[in-house]
N, CA, C and O atoms as a Tinker XYZ file with bonds, in Angstrom:
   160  protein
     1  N     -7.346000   -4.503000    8.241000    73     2
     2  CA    -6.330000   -4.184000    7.255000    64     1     3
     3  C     -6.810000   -4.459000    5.831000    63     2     4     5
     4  O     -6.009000   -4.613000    4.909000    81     3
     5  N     -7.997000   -4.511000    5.687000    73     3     6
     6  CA    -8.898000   -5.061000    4.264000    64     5     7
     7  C     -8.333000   -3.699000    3.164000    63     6     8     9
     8  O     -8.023000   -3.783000    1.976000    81     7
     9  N     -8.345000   -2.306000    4.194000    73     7    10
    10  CA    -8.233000   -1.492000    3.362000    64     9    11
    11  C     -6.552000   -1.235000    2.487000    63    10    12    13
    12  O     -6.391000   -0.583000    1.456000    81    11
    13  N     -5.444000   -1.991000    3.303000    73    11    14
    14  CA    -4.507000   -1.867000    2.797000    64    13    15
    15  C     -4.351000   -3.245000    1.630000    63    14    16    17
    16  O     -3.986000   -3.099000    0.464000    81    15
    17  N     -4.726000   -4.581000    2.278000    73    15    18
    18  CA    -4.696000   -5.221000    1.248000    64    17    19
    19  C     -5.009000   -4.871000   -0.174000    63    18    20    21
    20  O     -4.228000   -4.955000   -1.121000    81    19
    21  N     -6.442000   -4.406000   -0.204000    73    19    22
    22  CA    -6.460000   -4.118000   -1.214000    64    21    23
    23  C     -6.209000   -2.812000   -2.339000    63    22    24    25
    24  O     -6.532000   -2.490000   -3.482000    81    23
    25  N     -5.381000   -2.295000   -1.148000    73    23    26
    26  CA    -4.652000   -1.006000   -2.213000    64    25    27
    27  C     -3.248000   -1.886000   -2.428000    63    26    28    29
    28  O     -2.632000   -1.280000   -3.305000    81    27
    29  N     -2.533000   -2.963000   -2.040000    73    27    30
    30  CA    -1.752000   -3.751000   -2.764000    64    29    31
    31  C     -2.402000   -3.957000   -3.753000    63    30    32    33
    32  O     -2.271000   -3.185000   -4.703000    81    31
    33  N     -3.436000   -5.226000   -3.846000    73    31    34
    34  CA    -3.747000   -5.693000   -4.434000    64    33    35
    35  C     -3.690000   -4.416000   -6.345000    63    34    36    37
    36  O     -2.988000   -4.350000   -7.354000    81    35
    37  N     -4.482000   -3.957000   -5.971000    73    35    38
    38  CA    -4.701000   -2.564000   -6.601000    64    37    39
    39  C     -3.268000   -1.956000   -7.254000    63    38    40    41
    40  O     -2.954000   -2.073000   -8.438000    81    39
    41  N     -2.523000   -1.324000   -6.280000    73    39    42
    42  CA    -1.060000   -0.416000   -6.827000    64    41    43
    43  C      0.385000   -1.418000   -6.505000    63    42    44    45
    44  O      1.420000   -0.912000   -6.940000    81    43
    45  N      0.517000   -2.506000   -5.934000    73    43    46
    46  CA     1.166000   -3.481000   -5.677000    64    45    47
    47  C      1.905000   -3.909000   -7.612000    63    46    48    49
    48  O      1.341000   -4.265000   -8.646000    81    47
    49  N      3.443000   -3.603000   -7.238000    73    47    50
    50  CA     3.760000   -4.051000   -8.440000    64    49    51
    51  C      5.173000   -5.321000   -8.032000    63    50    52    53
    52  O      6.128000   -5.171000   -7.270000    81    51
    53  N      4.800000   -6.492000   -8.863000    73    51    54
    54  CA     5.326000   -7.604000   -8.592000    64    53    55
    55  C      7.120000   -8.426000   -9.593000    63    54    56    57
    56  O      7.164000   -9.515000  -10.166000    81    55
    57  N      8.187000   -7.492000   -9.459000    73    55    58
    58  CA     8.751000   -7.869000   -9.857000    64    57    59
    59  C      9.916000   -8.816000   -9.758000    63    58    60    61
    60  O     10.795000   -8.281000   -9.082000    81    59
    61  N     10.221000   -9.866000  -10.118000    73    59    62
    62  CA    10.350000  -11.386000  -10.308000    64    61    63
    63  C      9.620000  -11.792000   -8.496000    63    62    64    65
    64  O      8.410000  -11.890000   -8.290000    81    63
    65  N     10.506000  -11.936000   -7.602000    73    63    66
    66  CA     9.824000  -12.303000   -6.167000    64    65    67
    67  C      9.656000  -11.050000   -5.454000    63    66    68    69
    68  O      9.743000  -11.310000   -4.254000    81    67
    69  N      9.455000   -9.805000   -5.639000    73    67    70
    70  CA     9.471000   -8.623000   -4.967000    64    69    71
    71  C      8.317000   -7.956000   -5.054000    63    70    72    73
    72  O      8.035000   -7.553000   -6.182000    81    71
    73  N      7.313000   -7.644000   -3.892000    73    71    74
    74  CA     6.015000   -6.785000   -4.298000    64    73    75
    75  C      6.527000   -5.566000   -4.172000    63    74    76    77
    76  O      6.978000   -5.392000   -3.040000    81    75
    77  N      6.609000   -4.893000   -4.694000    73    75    78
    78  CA     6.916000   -3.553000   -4.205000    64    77    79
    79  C      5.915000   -2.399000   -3.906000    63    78    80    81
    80  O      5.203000   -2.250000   -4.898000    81    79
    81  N      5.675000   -1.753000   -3.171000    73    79    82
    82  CA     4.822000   -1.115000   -2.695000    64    81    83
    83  C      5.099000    0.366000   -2.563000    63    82    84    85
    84  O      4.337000    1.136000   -1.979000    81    83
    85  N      6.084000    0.672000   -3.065000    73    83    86
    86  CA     6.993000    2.458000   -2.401000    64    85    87
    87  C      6.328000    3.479000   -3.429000    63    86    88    89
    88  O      6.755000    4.631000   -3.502000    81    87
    89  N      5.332000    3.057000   -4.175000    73    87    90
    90  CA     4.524000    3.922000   -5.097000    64    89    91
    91  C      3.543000    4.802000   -3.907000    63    90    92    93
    92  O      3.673000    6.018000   -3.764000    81    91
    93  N      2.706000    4.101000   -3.219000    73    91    94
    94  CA     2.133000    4.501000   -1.677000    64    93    95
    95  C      2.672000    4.520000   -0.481000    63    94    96    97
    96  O      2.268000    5.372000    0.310000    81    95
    97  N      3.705000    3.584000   -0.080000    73    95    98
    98  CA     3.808000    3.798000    1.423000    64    97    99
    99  C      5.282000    3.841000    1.560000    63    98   100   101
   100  O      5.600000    3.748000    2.746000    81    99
   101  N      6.325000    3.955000    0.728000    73    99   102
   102  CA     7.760000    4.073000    1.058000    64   101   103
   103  C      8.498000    5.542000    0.311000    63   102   104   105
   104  O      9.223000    6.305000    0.949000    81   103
   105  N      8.213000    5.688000   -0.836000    73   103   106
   106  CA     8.591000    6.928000   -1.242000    64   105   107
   107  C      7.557000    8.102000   -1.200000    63   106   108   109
   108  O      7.747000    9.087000   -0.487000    81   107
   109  N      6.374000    7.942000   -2.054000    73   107   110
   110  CA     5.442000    8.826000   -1.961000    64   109   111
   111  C      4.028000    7.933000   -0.765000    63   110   112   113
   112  O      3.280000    7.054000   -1.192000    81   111
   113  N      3.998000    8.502000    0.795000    73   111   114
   114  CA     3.406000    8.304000    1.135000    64   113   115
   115  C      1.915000    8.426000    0.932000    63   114   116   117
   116  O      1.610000    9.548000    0.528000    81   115
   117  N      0.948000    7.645000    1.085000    73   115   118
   118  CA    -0.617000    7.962000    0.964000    64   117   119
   119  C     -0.912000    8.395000    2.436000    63   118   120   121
   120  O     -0.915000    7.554000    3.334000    81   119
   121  N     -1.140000    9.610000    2.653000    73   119   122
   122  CA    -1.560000    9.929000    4.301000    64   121   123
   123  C     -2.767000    9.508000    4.527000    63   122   124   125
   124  O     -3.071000    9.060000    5.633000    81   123
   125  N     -3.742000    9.597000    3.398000    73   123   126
   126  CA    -5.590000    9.340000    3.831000    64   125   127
   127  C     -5.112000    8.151000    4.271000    63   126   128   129
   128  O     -5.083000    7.901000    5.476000    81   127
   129  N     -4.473000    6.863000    2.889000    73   127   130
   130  CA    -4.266000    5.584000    3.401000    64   129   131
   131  C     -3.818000    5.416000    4.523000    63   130   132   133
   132  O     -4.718000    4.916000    5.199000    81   131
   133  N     -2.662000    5.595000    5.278000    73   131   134
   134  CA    -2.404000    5.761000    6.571000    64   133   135
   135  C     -3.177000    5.805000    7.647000    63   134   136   137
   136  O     -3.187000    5.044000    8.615000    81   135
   137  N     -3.912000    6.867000    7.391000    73   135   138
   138  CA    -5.047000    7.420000    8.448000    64   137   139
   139  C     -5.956000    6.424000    8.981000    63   138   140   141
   140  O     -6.176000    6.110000   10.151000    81   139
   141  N     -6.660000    5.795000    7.403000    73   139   142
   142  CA    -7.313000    4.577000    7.323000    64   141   143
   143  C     -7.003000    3.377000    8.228000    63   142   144   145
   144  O     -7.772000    3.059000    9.135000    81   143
   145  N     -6.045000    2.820000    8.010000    73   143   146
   146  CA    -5.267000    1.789000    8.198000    64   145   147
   147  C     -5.263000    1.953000   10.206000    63   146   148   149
   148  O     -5.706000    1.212000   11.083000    81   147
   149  N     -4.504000    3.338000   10.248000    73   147   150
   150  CA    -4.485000    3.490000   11.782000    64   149   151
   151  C     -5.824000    3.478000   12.666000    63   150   152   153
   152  O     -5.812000    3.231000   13.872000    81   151
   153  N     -7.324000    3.861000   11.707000    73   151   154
   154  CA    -8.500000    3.674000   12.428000    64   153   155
   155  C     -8.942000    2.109000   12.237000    63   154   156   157
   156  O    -10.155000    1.981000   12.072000    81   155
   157  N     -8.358000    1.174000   12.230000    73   155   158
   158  CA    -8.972000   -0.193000   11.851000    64   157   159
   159  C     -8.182000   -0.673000   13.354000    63   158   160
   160  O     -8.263000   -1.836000   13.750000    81   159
């Protein structure tokens, strides 16, 4: 999962206690990312 961490790390936006992540994987999905993630 190295490859998702660090697309948090990367597009991960942190507001007050909330990472939010729906930039890639909740509203506009990343499919390559996906793909990735599912071959690990």
């Amino acid at each position: 999962m190295k490859i998702l961490k660090d697309r948090i790390i990367k597009d991960g936006i942190i507001e007050k206690d909330i990472l939010k992540v729906d930039n890639f994987l909740n509203h506009q999905i990343d499919v390559e990312l996906l793909n990735e993630i599912g071959k690990e």
